[in-house]
C-alpha positions as CSV (number, residue, x, y, z in Angstrom):
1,X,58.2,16.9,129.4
2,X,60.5,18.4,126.3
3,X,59.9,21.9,127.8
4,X,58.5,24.4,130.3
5,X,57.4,28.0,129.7
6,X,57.1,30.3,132.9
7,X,56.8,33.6,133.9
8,X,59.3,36.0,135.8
9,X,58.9,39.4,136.7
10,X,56.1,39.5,133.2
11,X,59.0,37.6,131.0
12,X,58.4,34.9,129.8
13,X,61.7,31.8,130.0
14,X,61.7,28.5,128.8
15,X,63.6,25.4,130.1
16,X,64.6,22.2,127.8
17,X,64.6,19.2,129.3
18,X,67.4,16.4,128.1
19,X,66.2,12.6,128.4
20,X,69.0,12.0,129.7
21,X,70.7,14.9,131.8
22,X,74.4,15.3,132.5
23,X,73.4,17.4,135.7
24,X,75.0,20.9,133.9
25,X,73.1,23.7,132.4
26,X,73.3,25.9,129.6
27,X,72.0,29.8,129.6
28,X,71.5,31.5,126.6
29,X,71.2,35.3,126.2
30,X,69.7,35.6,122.7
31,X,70.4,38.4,120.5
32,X,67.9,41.3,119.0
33,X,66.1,39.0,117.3
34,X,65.9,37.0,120.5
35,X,62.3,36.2,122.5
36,X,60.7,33.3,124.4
37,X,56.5,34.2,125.0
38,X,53.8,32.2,126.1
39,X,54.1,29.4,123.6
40,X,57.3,29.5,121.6
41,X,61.1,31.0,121.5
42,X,63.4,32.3,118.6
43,X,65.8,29.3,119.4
44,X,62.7,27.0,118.5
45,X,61.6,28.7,115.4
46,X,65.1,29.0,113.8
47,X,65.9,25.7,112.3
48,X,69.7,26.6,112.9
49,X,69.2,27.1,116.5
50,X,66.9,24.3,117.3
51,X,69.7,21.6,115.9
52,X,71.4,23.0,118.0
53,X,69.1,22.8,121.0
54,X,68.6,19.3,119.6
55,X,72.3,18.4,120.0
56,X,72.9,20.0,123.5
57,X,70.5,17.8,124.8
58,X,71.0,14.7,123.4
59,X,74.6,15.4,125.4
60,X,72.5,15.8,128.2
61,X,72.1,19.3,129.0
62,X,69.7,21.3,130.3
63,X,69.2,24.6,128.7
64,X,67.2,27.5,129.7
65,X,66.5,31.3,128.8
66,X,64.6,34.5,128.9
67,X,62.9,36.8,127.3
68,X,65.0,39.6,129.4
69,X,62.9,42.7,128.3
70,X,63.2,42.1,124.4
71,X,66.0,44.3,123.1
72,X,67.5,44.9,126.3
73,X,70.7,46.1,124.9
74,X,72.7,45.0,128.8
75,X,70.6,47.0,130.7
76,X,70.7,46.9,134.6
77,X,67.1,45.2,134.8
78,X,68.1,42.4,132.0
79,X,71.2,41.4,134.5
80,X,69.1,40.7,137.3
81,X,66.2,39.4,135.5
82,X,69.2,36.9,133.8
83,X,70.6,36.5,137.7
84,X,66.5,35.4,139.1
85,X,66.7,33.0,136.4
86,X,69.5,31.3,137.5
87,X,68.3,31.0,141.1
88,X,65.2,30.4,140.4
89,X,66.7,27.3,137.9
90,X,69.1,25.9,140.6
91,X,66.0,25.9,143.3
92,X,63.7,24.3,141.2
93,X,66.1,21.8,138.9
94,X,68.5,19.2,139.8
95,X,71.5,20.7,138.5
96,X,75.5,21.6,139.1
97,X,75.7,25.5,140.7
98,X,78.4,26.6,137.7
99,X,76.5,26.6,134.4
100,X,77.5,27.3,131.1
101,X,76.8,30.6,128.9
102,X,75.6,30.8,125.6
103,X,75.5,34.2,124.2
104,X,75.3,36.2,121.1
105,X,75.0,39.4,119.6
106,X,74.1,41.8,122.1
107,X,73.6,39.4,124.4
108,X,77.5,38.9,125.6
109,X,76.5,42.6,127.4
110,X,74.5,40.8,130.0
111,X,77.4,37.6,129.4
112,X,80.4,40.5,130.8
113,X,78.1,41.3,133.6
114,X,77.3,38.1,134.9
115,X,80.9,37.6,134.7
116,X,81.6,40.5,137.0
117,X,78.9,39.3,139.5
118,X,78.3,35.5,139.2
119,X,81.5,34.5,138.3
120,X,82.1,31.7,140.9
121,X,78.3,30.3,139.4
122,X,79.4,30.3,136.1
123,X,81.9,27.2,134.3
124,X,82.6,28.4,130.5
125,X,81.5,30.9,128.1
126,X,80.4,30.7,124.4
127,X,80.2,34.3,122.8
128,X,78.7,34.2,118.9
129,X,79.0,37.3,117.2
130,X,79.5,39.1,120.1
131,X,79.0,43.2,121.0
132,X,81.4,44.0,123.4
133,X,81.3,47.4,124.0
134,X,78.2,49.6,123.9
135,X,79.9,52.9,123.2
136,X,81.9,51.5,120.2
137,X,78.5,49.8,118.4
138,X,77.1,53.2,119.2
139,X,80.0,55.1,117.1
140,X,79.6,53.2,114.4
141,X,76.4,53.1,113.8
142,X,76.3,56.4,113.6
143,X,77.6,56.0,110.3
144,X,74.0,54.9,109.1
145,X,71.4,57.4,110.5
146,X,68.6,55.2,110.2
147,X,70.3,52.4,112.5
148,X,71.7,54.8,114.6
149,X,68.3,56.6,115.5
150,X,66.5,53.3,115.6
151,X,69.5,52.1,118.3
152,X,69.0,55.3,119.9
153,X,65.1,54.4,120.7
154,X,65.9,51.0,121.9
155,X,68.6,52.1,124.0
156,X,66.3,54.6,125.8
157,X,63.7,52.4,126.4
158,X,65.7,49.9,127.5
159,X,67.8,51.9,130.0
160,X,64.7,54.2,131.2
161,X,66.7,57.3,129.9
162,X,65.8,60.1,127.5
163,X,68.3,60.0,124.4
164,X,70.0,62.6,125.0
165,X,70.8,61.3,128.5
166,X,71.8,58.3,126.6
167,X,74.3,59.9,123.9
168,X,75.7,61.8,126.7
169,X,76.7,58.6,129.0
170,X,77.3,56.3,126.7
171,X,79.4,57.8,124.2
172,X,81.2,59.8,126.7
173,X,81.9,57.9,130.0
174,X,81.9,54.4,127.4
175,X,81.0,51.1,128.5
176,X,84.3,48.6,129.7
177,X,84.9,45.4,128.7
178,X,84.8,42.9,131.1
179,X,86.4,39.0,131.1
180,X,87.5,37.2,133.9
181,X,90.6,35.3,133.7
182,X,88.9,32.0,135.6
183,X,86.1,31.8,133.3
184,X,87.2,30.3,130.0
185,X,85.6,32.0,127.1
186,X,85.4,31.6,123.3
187,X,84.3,34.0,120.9
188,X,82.9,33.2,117.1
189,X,82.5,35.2,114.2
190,X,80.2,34.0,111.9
191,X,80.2,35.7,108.4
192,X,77.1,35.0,107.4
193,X,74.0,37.4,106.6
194,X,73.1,40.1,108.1
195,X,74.9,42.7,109.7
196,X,77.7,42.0,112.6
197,X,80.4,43.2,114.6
198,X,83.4,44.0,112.5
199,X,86.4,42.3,114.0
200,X,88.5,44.9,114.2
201,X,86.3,47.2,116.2
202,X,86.1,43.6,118.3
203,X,90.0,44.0,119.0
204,X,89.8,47.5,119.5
205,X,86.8,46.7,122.3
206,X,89.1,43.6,123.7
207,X,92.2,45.4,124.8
């Protein structure tokens, strides 16, 4: 079996199989663009991404992910969704307790909370593009209404707040930063297309 599609919680995940497995996993928190349905993902519909699939399992491991609520933008329901996963991965699958992470965009949101709260589960992190702080992304995309009020939307439906609620926390109280010093962690920028996280806003998040 190359693969298996199940449901959590009415999200679909999907687990690779390896041929060979190493006995260590690899979670991956897509970014906005990210899904897994009943039949396919955006990691296996992006020729880019599925090399890369490819390649992590011909080194043996096994590599799984979620759905997590579509553009989930870190919210509280996407953490524990991402935290069933895991348990419900380590029950099921013959695998080492501390697994790798694998996350881009604004997926290294869920990544800094799974640090905070699974940090003796989880072995190294690999953060692509990453948005670090909410607030921050927030203030500048309010330099481009239309992304701004689109972000706005997601944000309340992912978060189950009105938007003003919404402004109001986010922009005010902000949204820290979170790395723990036993977890060792790479970021990448990759200059490519589309629109990303500048990288001095990314040091200004870090500090």
């Amino acid at each position: 079996m190359d693969n298996r599609i199940f449901q959590l919680d009415t999200q679909w995940n999907i687990i690779h199989y390896p041929e060979k497995p190493n006995g260590f996993g690899i979670l991956i928190i897509g970014d906005e663009r990210h899904f897994v349905d009943e039949s396919k993902s955006f990691w296996l519909q992006n020729e880019g991404k599925q090399f890369l699939i490819q390649n992590l399992k011909e080194s043996g491991y096994t590599i799984f992910s979620s759905n997590l609520y579509g553009r989930n933008w870190g919210s509280r329901r996407a953490v524990q969704l991402a935290q069933r996963l895991y348990q419900h991965i380590i029950r099921n699958e013959i695998m080492n307790e501390k697994i790798h992470i694998l996350a881009e965009g604004m997926g290294a949101l869920v990544a800094m909370s799974l640090f905070k709260e699974m940090k003796d589960q989880i072995r190294s992190a690999v953060l692509v593009n990453p948005i670090l702080s909410l607030n921050l992304h927030l203030e500048q995309e309010k330099e481009h209404k239309f992304f701004y009020k689109k972000l706005l939307n997601e944000l309340s439906y992912a978060y189950q707040k009105d938007i003003r609620t919404i402004e109001s926390e986010i922009l005010k109280n902000g949204s820290p930063v979170y790395f723990d010093a036993d977890i060792p962690v790479k970021l990448f920028h990759i200059l490519a297309g589309g629109r990303i996280y500048p990288i001095q806003t990314l040091s200004k998040a870090s500090k």
